[in-house]
C-alpha positions as CSV (number, residue, x, y, z in Angstrom):
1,X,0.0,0.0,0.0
2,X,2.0,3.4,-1.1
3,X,0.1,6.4,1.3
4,X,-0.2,9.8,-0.7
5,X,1.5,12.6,0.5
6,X,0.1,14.6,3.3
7,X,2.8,16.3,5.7
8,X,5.8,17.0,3.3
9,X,6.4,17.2,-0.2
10,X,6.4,13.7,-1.7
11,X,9.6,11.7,-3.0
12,X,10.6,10.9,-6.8
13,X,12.2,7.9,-7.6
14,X,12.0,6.0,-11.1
15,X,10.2,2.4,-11.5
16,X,9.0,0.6,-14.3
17,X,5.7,0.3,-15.7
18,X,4.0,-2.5,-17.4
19,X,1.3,0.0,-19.3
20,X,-0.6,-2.6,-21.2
21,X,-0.5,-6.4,-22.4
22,X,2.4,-7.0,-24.3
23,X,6.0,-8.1,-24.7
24,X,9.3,-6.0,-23.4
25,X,8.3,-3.1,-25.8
26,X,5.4,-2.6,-22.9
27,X,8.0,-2.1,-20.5
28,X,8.3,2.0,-19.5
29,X,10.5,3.5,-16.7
30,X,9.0,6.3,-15.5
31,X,8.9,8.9,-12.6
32,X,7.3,7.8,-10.1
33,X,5.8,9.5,-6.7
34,X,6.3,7.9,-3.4
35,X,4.1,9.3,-0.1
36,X,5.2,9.0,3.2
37,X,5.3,5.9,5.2
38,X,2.0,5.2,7.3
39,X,2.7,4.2,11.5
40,X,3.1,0.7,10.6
41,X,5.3,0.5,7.2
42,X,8.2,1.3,6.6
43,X,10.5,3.1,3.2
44,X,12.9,1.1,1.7
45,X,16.1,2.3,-0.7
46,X,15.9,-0.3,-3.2
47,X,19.4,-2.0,-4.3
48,X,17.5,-5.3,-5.8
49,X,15.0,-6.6,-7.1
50,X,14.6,-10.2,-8.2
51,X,13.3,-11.0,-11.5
52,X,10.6,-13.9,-11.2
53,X,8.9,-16.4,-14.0
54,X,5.8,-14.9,-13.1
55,X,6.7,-11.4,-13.6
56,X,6.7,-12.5,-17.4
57,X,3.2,-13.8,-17.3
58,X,1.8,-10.8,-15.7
59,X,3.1,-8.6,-19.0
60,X,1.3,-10.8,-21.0
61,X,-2.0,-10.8,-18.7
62,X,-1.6,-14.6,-18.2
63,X,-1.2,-14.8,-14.2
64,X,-4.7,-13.9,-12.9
65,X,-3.5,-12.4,-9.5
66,X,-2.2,-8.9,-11.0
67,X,-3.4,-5.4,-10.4
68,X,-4.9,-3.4,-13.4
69,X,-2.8,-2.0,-16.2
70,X,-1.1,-0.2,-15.8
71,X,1.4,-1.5,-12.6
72,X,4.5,-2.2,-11.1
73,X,5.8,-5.7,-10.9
74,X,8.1,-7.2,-8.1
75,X,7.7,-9.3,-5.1
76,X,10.6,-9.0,-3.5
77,X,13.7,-6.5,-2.8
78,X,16.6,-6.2,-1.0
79,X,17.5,-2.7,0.4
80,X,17.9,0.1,3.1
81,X,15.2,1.1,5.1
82,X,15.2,5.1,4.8
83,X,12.1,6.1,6.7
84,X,10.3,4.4,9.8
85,X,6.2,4.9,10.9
86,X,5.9,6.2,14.1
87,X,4.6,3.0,15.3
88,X,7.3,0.8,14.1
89,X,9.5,0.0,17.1
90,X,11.3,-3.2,16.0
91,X,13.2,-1.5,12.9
92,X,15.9,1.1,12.0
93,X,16.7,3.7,9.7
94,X,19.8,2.2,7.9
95,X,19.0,-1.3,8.6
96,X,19.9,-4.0,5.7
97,X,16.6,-5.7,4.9
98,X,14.1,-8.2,2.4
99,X,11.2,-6.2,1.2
100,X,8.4,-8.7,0.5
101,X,6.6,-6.0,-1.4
102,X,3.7,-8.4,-3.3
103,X,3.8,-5.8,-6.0
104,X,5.9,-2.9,-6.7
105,X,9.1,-3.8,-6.4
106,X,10.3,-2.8,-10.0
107,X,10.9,0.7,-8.4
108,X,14.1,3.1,-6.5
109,X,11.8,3.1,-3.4
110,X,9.2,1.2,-1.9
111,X,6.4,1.7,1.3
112,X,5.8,-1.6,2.5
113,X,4.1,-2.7,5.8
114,X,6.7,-3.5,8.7
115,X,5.3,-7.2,9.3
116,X,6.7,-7.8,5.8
117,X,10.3,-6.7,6.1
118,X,13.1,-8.9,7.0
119,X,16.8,-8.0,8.6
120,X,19.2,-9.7,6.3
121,X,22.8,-10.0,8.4
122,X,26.1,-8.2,7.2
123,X,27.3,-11.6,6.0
124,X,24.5,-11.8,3.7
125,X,24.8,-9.7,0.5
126,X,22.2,-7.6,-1.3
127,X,22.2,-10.2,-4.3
128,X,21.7,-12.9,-2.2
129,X,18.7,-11.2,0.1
130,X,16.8,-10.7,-3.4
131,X,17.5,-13.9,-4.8
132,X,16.2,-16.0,-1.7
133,X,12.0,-15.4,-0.8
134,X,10.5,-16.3,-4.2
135,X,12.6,-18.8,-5.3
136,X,14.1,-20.7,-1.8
137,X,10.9,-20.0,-0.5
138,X,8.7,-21.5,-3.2
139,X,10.9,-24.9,-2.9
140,X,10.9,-24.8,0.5
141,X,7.3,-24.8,1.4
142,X,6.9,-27.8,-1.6
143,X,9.6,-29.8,-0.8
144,X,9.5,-29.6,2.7
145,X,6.2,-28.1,4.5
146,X,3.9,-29.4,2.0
147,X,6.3,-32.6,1.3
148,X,7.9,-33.4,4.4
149,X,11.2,-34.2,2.0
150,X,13.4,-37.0,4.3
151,X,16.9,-38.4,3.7
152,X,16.9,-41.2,1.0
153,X,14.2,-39.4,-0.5
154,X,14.1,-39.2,-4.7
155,X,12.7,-36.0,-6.2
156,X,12.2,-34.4,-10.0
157,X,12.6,-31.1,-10.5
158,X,11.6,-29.4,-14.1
159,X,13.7,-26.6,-14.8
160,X,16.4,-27.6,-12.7
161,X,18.3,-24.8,-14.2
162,X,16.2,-21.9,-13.3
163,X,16.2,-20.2,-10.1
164,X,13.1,-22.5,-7.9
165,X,15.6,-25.7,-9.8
166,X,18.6,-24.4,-8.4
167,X,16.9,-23.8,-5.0
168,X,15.5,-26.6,-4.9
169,X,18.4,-28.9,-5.8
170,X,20.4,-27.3,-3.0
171,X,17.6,-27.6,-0.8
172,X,16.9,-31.5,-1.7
173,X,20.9,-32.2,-1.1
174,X,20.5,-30.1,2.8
175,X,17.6,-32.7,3.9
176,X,19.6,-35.9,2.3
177,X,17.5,-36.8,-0.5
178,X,19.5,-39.6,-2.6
179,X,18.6,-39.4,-6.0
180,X,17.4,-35.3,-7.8
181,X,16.5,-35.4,-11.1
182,X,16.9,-32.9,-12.6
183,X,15.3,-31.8,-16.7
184,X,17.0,-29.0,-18.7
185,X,18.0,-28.2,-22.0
186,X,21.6,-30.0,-23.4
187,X,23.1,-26.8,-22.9
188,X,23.0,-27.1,-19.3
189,X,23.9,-30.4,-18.8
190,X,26.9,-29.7,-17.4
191,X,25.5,-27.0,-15.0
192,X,22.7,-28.8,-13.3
193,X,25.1,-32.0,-13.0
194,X,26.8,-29.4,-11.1
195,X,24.5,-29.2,-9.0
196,X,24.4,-33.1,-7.7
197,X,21.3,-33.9,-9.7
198,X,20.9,-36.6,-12.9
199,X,20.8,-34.5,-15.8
200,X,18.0,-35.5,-18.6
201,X,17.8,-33.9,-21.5
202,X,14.3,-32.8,-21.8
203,X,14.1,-32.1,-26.0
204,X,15.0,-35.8,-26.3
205,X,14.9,-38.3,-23.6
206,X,11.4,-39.4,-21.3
207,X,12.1,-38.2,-18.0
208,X,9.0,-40.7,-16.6
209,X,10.9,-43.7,-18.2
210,X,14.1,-42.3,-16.4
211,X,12.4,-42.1,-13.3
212,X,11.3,-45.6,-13.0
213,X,14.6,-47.0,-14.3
214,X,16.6,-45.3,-11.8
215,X,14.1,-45.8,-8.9
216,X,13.9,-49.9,-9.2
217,X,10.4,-48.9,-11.0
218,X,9.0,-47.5,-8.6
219,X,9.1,-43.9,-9.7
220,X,10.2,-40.7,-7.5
221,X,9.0,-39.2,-3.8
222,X,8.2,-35.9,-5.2
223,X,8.2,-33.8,-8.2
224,X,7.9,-30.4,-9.0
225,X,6.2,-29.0,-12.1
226,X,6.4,-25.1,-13.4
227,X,4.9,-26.2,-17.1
228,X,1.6,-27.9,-17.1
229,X,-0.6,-28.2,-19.5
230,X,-0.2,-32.0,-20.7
231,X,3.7,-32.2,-18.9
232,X,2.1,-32.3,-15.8
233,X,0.1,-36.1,-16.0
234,X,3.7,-37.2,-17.0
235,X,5.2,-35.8,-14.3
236,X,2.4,-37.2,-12.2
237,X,3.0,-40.5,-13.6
238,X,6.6,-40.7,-12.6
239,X,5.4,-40.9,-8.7
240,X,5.5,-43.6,-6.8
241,X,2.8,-44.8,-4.6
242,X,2.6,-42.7,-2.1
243,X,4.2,-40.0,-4.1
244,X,3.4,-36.2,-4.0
245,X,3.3,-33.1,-7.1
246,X,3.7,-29.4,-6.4
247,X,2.3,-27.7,-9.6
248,X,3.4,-24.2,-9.1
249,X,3.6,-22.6,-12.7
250,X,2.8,-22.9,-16.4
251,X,5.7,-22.0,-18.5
252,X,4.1,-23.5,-21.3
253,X,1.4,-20.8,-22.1
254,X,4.9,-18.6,-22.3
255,X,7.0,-20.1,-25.4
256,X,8.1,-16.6,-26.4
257,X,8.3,-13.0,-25.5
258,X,4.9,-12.0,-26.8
259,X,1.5,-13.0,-25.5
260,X,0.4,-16.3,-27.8
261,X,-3.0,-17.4,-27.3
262,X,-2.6,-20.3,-29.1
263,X,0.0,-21.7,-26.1
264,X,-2.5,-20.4,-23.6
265,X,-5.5,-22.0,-24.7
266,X,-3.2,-25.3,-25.6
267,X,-2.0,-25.4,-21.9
268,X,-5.6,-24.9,-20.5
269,X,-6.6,-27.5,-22.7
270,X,-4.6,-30.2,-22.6
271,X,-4.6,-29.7,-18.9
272,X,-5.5,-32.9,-16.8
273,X,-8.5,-33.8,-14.4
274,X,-7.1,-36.0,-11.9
275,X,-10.1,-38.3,-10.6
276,X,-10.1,-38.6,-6.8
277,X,-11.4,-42.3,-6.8
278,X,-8.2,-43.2,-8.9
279,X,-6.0,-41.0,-6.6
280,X,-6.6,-42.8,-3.7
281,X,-5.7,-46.0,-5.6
282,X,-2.3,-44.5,-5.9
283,X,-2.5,-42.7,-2.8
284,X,-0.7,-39.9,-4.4
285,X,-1.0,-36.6,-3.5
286,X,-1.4,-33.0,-6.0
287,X,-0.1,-29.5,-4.8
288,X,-1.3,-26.1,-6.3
289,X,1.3,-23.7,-5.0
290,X,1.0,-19.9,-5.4
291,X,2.9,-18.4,-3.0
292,X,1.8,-14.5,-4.0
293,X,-2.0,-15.8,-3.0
294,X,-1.0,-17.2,0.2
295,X,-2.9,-15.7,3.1
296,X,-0.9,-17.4,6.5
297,X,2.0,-14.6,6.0
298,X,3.5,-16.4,9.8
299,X,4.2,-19.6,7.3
300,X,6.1,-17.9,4.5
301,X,8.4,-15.5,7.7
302,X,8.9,-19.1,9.0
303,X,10.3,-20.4,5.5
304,X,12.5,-17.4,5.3
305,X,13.9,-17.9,8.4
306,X,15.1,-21.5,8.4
307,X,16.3,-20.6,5.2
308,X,18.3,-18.2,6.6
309,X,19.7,-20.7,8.7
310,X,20.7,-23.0,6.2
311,X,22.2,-20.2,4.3
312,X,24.1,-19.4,7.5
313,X,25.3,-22.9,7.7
314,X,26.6,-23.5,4.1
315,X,24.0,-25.6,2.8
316,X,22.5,-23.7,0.8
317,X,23.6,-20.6,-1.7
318,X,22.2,-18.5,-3.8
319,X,23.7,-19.1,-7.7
320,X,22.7,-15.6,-9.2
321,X,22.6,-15.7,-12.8
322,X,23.0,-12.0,-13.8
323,X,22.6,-8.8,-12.3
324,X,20.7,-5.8,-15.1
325,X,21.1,-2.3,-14.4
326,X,17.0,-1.8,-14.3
327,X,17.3,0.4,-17.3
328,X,17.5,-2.8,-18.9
329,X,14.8,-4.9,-17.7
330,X,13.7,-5.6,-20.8
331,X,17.0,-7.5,-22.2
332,X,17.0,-9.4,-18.4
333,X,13.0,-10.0,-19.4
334,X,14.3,-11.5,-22.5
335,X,17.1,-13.4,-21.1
336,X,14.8,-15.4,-18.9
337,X,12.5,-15.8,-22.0
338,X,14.5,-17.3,-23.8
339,X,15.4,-19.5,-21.0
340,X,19.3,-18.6,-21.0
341,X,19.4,-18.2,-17.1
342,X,21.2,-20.3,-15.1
343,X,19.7,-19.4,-11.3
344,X,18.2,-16.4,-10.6
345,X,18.3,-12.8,-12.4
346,X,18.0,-9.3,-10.8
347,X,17.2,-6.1,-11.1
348,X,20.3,-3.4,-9.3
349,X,18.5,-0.1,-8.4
350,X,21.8,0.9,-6.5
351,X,22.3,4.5,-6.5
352,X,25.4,5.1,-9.0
């Protein structure tokens, strides 16, 4: 919630715009006004801002959970709090912080409410703050709150390359999980075999037949699915009994840069109906996860603290990808549509 200005003259800072439908050329950086912070939020000097999957399907009026056009996009930053409500006691002006901001975070400054604003330690850098609540958090509460992920467990993770695969990889290896699959394209076989997980190519080779050969044929403990559309029965079908899915994204309605219809209405389509009855057969278990519509904010805190213990411990570490100067969000835009990004990209709003 940004408060107009009432007791001083207002701030200008520059954020970008998505002002209609569209691809990149939709993009605009303007000037922007910022009020004043209300007694419970807090202003925040924004150094990053993380770049997320969904981000891309809110330009193209694909995610359903958006404000109007036009807005600002961004979930989460990682800056310097500036300006304190009067009511804010557990904060201070200078402090290193995460910004969950929900929207707005595309922007020099944000007002967000003090309940969602984080301390981030001295040993913890600004690229590392951004790069941790969407994506570590996403994987966590899959793999772990939702999953209960134990050592010896085997988990498939689509996209292993991206930012939610890299998290979740690392997070997989923390809780002992034998065998990660991992699905990418052949240019990043290397990478995500990097990362301790078995590499299948996903242009060529059947990731539910590799599942069952390297499980005894049985199949996998969990997998997680950002594509839908038809992908996700497969990915359904390499569980075993028992076995649990976290559907958290359709990457398939986004093939390229511009809003296709076509890919939208073929995801929605060949979408699957899972049948209860048979379900319970299998006693397998389906997750929706959309962490932006998730209304226990104590649960998501909780993520982002034990995170922040692993992350103090080693076991887990951010793999940033690339850092834009936010004057060229639209080439980082493109760089993650074109699936180039190995971990996560962000946005630097650091003052030069």
């Amino acid at each position: 919630m940004i408060t107009l200005c009432t007791k001083r003259k207002c701030d200008f800072m520059k954020k970008i715009v998505y002002t209609r439908v569209g691809g990149p050329d939709s993009i605009e950086i303007i000037d922007g006004e910022l009020g004043i912070p209300d007694k419970e939020q807090v202003k925040v000097r924004v150094y990053r801002a993380g770049i997320n999957f969904a981000d891309l399907m809110m330009r193209q009026g694909l995610y359903g959970s958006n404000p109007d056009f036009p807005f600002t996009p961004g979930y989460e930053v990682s800056g310097i709090i500036t300006e304190i409500g009067e009511n804010v006691d557990n904060l201070k002006i200078g402090e290193r912080v995460i910004a969950m901001t929900g929207f707005g975070g595309y922007s020099e400054e944000v007002i967000v409410d003090s309940n969602r604003i984080i301390p981030i330690p001295s040993s913890v850098s600004f690229d590392q703050a951004a790069a941790i609540p969407v994506t570590y958090g996403t994987a966590y509460h899959m793999l772990v709150h939702l999953g209960r992920i134990k050592p010896g467990d085997s988990v498939l993770i689509h996209h292993a390359a991206g930012g939610v695969g890299t998290a979740a990889a690392q997070i997989c290896k923390s809780f002992g999980a034998s065998l990660i699959i991992g699905t990418a394209s052949k240019s990043k076989k290397e990478f995500v075999e990097s990362l301790g997980m078995h590499f299948v190519d996903r242009d060529k080779e059947d990731f539910v037949e590799v599942c069952k050969n390297l499980t005894n044929g049985k199949g996998v403990h969990q997998a997680i699915d950002p594509v839908a559309g038809k992908h996700l029965m497969r990915s359904y079908k390499s569980l075993r009994n028992g076995g649990k899915l976290h559907c958290f994204g359709a990457s398939s309605a986004v093939p390229k840069e511009k809003k296709s219809i076509l890919a939208a209405l073929k995801m929605l389509i060949n979408t699957p109906s899972f049948n209860p009855m048979k379900m319970m057969n299998s006693n397998k278990a389906i997750f929706g996860v959309h962490m932006g519509r998730m209304d226990d904010e104590e649960i998501f805190k909780n993520h982002l603290f034990e995170l922040g213990i692993l992350l103090e411990k080693g076991e887990i570490e951010p793999i940033i990808d690339s850092v834009w100067r936010f004057e060229e969000v639209s080439q980082a835009q493109k760089h993650m549509h074109n699936r180039k990004n190995k971990g996560k990209i962000l946005l630097d709003f650091s003052p030069k």
